[in-house]
C-alpha positions in Angstrom: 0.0 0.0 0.0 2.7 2.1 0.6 4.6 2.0 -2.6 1.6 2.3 -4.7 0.9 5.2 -2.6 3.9 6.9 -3.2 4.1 6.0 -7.3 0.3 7.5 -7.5 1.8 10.5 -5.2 4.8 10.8 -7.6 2.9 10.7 -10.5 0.4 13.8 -9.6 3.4 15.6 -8.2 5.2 15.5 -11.6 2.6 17.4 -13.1 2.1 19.5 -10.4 5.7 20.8 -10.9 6.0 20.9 -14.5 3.4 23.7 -14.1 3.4 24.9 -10.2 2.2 28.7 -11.2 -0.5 27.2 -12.7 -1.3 24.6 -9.9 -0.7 27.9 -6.9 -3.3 29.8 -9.3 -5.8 27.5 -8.7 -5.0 26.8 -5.3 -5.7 30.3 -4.5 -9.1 30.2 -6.4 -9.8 28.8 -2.7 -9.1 31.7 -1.0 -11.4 33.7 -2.8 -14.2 30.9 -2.4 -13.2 31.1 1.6 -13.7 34.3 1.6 -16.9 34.0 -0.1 -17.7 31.6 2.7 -16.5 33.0 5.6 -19.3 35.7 6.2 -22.4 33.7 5.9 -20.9 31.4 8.8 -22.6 32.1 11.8 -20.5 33.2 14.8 -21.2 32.8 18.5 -19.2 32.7 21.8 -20.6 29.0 22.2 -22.6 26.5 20.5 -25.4 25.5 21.6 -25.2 23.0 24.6 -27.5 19.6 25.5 -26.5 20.2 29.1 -28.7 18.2 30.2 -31.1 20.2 32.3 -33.7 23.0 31.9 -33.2 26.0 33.6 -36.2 28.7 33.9 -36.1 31.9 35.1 -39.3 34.1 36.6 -39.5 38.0 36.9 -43.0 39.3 38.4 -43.8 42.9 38.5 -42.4 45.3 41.1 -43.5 45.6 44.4 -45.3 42.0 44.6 -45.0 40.1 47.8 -43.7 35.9 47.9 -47.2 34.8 47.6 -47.8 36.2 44.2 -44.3 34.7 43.1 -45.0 31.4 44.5 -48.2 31.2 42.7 -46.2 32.0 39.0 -43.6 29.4 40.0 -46.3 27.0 40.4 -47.6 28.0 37.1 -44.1 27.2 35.9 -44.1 24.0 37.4 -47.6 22.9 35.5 -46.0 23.6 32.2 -43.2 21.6 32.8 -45.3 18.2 34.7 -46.4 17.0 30.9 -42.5 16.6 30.3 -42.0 14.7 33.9 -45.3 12.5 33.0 -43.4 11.7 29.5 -40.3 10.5 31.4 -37.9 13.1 29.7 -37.8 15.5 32.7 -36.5 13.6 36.5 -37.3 16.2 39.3 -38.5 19.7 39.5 -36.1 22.4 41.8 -38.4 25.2 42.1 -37.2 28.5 44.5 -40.1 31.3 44.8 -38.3 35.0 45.8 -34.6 33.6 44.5 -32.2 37.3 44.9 -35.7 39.5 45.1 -39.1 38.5 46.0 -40.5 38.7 42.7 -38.2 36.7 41.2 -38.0 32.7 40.9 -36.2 29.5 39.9 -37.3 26.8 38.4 -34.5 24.0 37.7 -35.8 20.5 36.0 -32.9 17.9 35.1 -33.1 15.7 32.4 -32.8 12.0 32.1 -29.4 10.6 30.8 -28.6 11.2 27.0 -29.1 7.1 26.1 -32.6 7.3 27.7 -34.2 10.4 25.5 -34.8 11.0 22.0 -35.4 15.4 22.4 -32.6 17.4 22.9 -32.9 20.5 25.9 -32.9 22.9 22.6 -35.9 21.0 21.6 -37.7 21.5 24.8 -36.9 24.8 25.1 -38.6 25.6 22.1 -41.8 23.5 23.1 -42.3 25.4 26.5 -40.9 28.8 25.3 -44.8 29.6 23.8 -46.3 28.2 26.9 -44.0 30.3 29.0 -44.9 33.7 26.9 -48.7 32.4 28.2 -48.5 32.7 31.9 -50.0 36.7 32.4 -48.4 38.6 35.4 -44.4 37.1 35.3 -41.7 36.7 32.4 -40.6 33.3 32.0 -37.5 32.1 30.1 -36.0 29.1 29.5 -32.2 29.4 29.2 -29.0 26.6 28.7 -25.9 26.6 30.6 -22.7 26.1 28.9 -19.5 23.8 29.7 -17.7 27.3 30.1 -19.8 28.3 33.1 -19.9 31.5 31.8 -22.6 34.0 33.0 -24.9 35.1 30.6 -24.1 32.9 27.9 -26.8 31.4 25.9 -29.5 34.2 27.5 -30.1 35.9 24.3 -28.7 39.2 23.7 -28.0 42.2 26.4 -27.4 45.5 25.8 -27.8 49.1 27.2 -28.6 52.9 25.3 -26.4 54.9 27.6 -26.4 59.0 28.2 -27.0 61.9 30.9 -30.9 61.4 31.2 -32.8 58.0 32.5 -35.9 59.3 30.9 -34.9 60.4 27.3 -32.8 56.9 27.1 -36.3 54.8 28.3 -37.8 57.0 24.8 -35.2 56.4 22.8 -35.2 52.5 23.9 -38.5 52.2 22.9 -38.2 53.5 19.7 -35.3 51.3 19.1 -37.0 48.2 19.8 -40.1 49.8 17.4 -37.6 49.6 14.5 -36.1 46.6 15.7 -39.2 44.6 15.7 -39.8 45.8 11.8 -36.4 45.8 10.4 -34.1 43.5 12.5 -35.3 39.9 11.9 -32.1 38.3 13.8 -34.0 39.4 17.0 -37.0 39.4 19.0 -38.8 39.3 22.3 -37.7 42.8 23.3 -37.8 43.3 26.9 -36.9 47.0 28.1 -35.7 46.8 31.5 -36.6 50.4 32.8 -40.3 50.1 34.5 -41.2 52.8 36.5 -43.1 50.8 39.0 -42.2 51.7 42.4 -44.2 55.4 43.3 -42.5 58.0 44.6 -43.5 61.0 46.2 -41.2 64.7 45.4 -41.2 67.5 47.9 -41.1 70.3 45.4 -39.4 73.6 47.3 -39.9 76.9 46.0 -36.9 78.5 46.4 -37.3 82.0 45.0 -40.4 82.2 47.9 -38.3 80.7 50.3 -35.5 83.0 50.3 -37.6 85.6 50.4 -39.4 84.8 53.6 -35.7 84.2 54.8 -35.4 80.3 54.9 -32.5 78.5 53.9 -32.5 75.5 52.3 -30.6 74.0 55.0 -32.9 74.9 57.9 -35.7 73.5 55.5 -34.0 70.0 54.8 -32.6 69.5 58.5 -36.9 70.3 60.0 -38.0 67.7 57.0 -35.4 64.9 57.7 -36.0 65.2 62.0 -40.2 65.4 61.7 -40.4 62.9 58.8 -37.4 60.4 59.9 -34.8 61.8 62.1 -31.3 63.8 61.4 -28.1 63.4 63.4 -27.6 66.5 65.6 -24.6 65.2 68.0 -22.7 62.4 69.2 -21.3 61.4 72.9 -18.6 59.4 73.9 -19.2 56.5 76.6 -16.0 54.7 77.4 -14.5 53.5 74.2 -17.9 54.1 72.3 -19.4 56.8 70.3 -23.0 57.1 70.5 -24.9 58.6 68.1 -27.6 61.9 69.6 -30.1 61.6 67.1 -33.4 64.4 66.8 -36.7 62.6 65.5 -40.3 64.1 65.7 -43.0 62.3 68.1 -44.5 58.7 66.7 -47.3 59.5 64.6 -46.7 63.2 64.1 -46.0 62.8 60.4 -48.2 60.0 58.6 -49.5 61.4 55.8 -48.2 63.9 53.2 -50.7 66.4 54.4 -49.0 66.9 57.7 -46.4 68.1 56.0 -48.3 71.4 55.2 -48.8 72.1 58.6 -45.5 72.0 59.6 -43.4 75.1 60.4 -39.9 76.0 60.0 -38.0 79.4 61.1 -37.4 81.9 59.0 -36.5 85.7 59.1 -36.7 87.6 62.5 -37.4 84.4 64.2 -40.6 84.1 62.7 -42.3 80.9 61.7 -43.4 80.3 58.4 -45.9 77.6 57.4 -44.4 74.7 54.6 -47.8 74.7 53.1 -46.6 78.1 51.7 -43.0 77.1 50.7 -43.7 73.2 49.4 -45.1 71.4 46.6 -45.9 67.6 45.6 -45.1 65.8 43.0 -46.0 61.8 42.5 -44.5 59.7 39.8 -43.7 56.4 38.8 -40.1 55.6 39.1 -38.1 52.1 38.0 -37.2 49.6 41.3 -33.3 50.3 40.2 -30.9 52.5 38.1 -29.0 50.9 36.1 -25.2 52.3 35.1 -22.6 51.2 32.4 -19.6 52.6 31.0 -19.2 55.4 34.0 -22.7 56.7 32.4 -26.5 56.3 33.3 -27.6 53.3 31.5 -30.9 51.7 30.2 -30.8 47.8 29.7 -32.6 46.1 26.4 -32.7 42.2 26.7 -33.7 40.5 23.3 -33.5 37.1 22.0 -32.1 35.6 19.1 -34.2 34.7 15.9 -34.3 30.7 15.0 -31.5 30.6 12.2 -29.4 33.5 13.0 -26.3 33.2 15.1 -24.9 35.6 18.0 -22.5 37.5 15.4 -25.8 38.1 13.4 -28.1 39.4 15.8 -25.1 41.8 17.2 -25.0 43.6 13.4 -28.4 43.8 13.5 -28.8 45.8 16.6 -25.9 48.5 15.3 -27.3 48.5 11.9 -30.6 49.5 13.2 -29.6 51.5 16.2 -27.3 53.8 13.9 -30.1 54.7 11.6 -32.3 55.3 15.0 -30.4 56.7 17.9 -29.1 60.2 18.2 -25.6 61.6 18.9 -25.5 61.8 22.5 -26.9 58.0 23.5 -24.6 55.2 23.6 -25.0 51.9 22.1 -22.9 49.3 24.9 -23.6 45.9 24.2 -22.8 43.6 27.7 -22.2 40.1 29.2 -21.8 37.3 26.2 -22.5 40.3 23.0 -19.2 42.0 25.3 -17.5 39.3 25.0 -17.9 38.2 21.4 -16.8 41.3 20.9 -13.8 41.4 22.8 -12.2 37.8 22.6 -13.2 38.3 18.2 -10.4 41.6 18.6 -7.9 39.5 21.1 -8.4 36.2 18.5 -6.8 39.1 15.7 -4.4 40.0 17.7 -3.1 36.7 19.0 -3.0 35.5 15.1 -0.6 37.9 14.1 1.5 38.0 17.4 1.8 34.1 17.2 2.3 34.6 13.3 5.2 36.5 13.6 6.8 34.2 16.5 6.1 31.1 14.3 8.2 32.8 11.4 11.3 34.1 13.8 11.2 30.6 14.8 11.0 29.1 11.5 14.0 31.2 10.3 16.0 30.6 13.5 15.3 26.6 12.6 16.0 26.5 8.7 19.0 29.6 9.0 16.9 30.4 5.6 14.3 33.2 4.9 13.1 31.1 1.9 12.4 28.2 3.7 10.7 29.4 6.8 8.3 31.6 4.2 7.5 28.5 2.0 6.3 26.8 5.5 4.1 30.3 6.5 2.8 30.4 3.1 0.7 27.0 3.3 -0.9 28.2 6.3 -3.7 30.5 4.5 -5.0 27.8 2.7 -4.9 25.5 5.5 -7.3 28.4 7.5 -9.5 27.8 3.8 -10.2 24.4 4.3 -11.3 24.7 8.0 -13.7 27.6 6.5 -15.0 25.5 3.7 -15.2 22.1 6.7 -17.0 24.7 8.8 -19.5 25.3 6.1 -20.3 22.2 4.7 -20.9 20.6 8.5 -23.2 23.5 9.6 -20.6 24.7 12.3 -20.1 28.1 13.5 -17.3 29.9 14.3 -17.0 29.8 18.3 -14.3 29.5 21.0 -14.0 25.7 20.5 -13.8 25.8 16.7 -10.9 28.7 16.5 -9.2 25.8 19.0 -9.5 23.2 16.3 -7.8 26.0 14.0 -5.2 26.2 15.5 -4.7 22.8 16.0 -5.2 22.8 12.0 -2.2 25.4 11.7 0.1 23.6 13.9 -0.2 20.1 11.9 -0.1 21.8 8.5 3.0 23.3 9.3 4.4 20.1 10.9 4.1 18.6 7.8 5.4 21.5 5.6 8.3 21.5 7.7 9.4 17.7 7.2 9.2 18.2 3.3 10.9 21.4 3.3 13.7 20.9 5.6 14.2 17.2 4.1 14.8 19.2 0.4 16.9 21.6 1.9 19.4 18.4 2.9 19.1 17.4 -0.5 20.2 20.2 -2.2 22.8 20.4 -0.2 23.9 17.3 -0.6 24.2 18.4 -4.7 20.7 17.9 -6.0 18.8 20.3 -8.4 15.6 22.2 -7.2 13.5 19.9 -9.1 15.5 16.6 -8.0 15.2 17.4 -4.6 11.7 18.8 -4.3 10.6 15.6 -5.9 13.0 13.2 -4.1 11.8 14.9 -0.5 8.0 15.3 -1.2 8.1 11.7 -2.3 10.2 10.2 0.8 8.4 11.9 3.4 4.8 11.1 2.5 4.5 8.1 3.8 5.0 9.8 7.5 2.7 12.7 6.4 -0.1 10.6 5.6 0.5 8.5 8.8 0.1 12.0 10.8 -2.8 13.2 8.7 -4.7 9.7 8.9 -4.3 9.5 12.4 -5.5 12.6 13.4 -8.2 12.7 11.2 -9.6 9.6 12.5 -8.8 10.9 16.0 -11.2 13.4 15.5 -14.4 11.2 14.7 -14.7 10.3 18.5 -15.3 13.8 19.1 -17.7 14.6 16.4 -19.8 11.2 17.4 -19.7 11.7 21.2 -22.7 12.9 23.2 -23.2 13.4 26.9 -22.6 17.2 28.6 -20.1 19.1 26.3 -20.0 17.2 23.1 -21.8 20.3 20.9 -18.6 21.9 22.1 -16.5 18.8 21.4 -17.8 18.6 18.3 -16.9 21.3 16.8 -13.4 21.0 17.5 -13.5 17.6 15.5 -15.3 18.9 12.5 -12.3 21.0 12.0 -10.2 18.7 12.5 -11.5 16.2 10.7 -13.1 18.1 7.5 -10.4 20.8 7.8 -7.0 18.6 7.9 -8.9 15.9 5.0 -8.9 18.8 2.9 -5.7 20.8 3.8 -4.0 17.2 2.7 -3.5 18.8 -1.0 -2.4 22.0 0.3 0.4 20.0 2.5 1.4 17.6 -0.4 1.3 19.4 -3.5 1.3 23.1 -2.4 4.4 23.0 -0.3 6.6 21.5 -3.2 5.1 23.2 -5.6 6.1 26.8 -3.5 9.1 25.5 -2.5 10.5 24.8 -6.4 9.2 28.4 -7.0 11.4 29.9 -4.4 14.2 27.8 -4.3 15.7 28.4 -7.4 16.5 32.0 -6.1 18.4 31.1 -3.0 21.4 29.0 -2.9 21.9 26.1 -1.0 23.2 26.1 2.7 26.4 23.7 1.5 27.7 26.8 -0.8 28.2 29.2 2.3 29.6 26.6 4.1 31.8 25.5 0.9 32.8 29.1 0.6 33.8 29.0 4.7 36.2 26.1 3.9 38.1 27.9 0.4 38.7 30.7 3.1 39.6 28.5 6.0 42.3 26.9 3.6 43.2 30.0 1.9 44.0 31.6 5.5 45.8 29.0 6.6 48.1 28.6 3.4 48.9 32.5 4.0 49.5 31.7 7.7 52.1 28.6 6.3 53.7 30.9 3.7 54.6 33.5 6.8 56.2 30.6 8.8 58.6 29.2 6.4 62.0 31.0 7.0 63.4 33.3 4.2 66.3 32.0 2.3 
């Protein structure tokens, strides 16, 4: 098997290099095509994870007591019993008032993998319409990840910052208007700014107040003592200090009204009423105040459209919010949108960085320029095939994939490196550049294929596997497994075919070191002249 493979593998690789321009043009006909490719893949912080458990997660309104929660979660807990009646769902976990009273948990594991035929996605989907159903609470159904990190896989989070709490709650809600018409990669808008909680505003008229002679601090000290109590003093007992606080009777204040007839010192020691100095105001104001970026912040929580990935839903939200925002309000996206964002930039950035370290290395290795850049020059097409493996598998472009990658680039270049430093021995050894690209292509493919078959069956128990984790798995081994089958051409007929471009423009190591030796022996013939003694 071996020697035929090496004949057919000699055979190809003749005509490859008895036209290699024409067999690199078409070679980077792939690099257009991966580029073609690369946009419509979906990209995401993590794939989608059967982690075998449903997690749900209950909001009730402002201001509701445990009762009113517990009810919802019980609500919860009938949509789910169909699923535990079915034998696909074990147990439920259910906490009513979970970090806030309004707020609950419902947690319902799975059976084992082997014992169901649904996947957690699947279920999701069935009780996320049930879920929208139950009136007075927001229910969602969210996955973990193998990561463990927060806010992954909960949809889509992201805050309109500025100076004003009220014009960014306006300007939210205009952007999820457009959003909902023109951004089909998200929906279920949820705008987290409710004014809920009621407040009531002492309104102080100041120009009145300053001219009946009372200062705005006399005024706030009298409010805080009758309505709570203000700190006036402190004395010391042994090695404590205790607080002298000034409060108004019980009772005397229990209704806004009181406040009216309540009087505070003004001018010339006289009294003046508050009924002529104060004003109400009630409103509605949100249960919290939300801040991001060192500014004042209003949170939009979406979800992502069936079909479109994280990447996709994150372009729509800036496509849409720069055609609808104004100026002076912010666009900040948080948690896993954040992070996309960030570890996308880093993922550049470590690219290049490790790039340029591979090719000192490689130069260091080879003591050539040539040689290290024939190795570097394989690796683009090497990032095509993963791209096209990526495609044709359904796989999107996540932490676990880049992984595979790299692993990709590393391998590639493994093999690369066997060819090219095996034809560099050659040639100096007094081969041609055709002889020895030939003689070291053909030699070392029996160890090349040996890596790449290995590997590429190594990956098939990660793209089979199930159980918690093996979306993630997965992924890496579709890479690996689509990516290296296919980067096998670049590896064996690329790399010669480069390498008997190049070549032929750098001479062989064995010339310098030739060279080294006529001037050792022409040195020391001048130093043997000098001793001989003069007639």
């Amino acid at each position: 098997i071996g020697t035929g493979l090496q004949r057919a593998y000699a055979a190809l690789l003749d005509r490859v290099l008895a036209a290699p321009l024409v067999f690199i043009a078409i070679c980077c006909l792939t690099i257009v095509g991966a580029a073609i490719t690369y946009p419509k893949l979906g990209e995401e912080l993590l794939p989608s994870e059967d982690r075998g458990r449903l997690t749900v997660w209950l909001v009730g309104p402002d201001g509701v007591g445990l009762r009113y929660t517990d009810r919802q979660v019980e609500r919860v807990e009938q949509v789910i019993q169909p699923l535990i009646d079915d034998g696909v769902v074990k147990d439920l976990f259910s906490i009513a008032g979970r970090y806030d009273i309004n707020r609950g948990y419902i947690l319902a594991p799975l059976v084992p993998w082997s014992e169901r035929t649904v996947t957690q996605q699947q279920l999701q989907a069935k009780l996320r319409p049930q879920l929208n159903k139950i009136p007075g609470a927001r229910a969602r159904s969210y996955g973990g990840n193998s990561l463990g990190l927060r806010g992954a896989g909960r949809g889509i989070r992201f805050a309109l910052t500025g100076s004003d709490y009220d014009v960014l709650a306006a300007e939210a809600r205009k952007l999820v208007e457009r959003l909902e018409q023109d951004a089909p990669e998200v929906r279920n808008f949820r705008v987290e700014f409710r004014a809920t909680q009621p407040q009531l505003a002492v309104v102080i008229d100041r120009r009145k107040a300053s001219d009946l002679g009372v200062t705005i601090d006399d005024l706030s000290a009298t409010l805080r003592a009758l309505v709570d109590r203000t700190e006036v003093g402190e004395i010391t007992v042994g090695d404590r200090n205790i607080p002298i606080m000034l409060s108004a009777t019980a009772g005397s204040v229990t209704s806004p009204s009181d406040l009216r007839s309540l009087y505070v010192r003004g001018a010339g020691d006289t009294m003046v009423s508050l009924a002529h100095l104060i004003s109400f105001s009630e409103r509605g104001v949100p249960a919290e105040l939300d801040r991001h970026g060192q500014s004042r912040a209003v949170e939009i929580f979406a979800d992502q459209a069936e079909g479109y990935s994280l990447r996709e839903g994150v372009r729509g939200i800036e496509r849409v919010a720069k055609q609808v925002l104004p100026a002076e309000v912010g666009l900040l996206f948080l948690r896993q949108a954040a992070t996309l964002n960030e570890t996308s930039n880093d993922l550049q950035i470590t690219f290049i960085i490790a790039t340029i370290i591979v090719f000192m290395v490689l130069v260091a290795q080879f003591e050539s320029l040539m040689s290290a850049t024939v190795v570097l020059l394989t690796v683009p097409f090497g990032v095509c095939a993963a791209v096209f493996a990526l495609a044709l598998t359904g796989t999107t472009i996540n932490i676990y994939s880049q992984i595979g990658v790299l692993m990709l680039i590393g391998i590639m270049a493994k093999n690369s490196i066997l060819m090219v430093e095996f034809a560099d021995q050659l040639r100096d050894d007094g081969q041609d550049v055709p002889s020895a690209t030939r003689n070291a292509a053909t030699l070392r493919v029996r160890p090349i294929v040996m890596t790449m078959v290995s590997t590429v069956l190594a990956g098939l128990p990660l793209i089979f596997g199930g159980g918690p984790g093996a979306e993630a798995r997965a992924s890496i081994g579709w890479v690996v497994f689509g990516g290296l089958g296919m980067a096998a051409v670049f590896t064996l007929f690329l790399t010669p075919a480069i390498y008997v471009l190049l070549a032929r423009f750098v001479r062989p190591r064995s010339n310098a070191e030739r060279r080294l030796e006529r001037e050792m022996r022409g040195a020391e013939a001048v130093l043997s002249r000098g001793r001989q003694p003069a007639e």
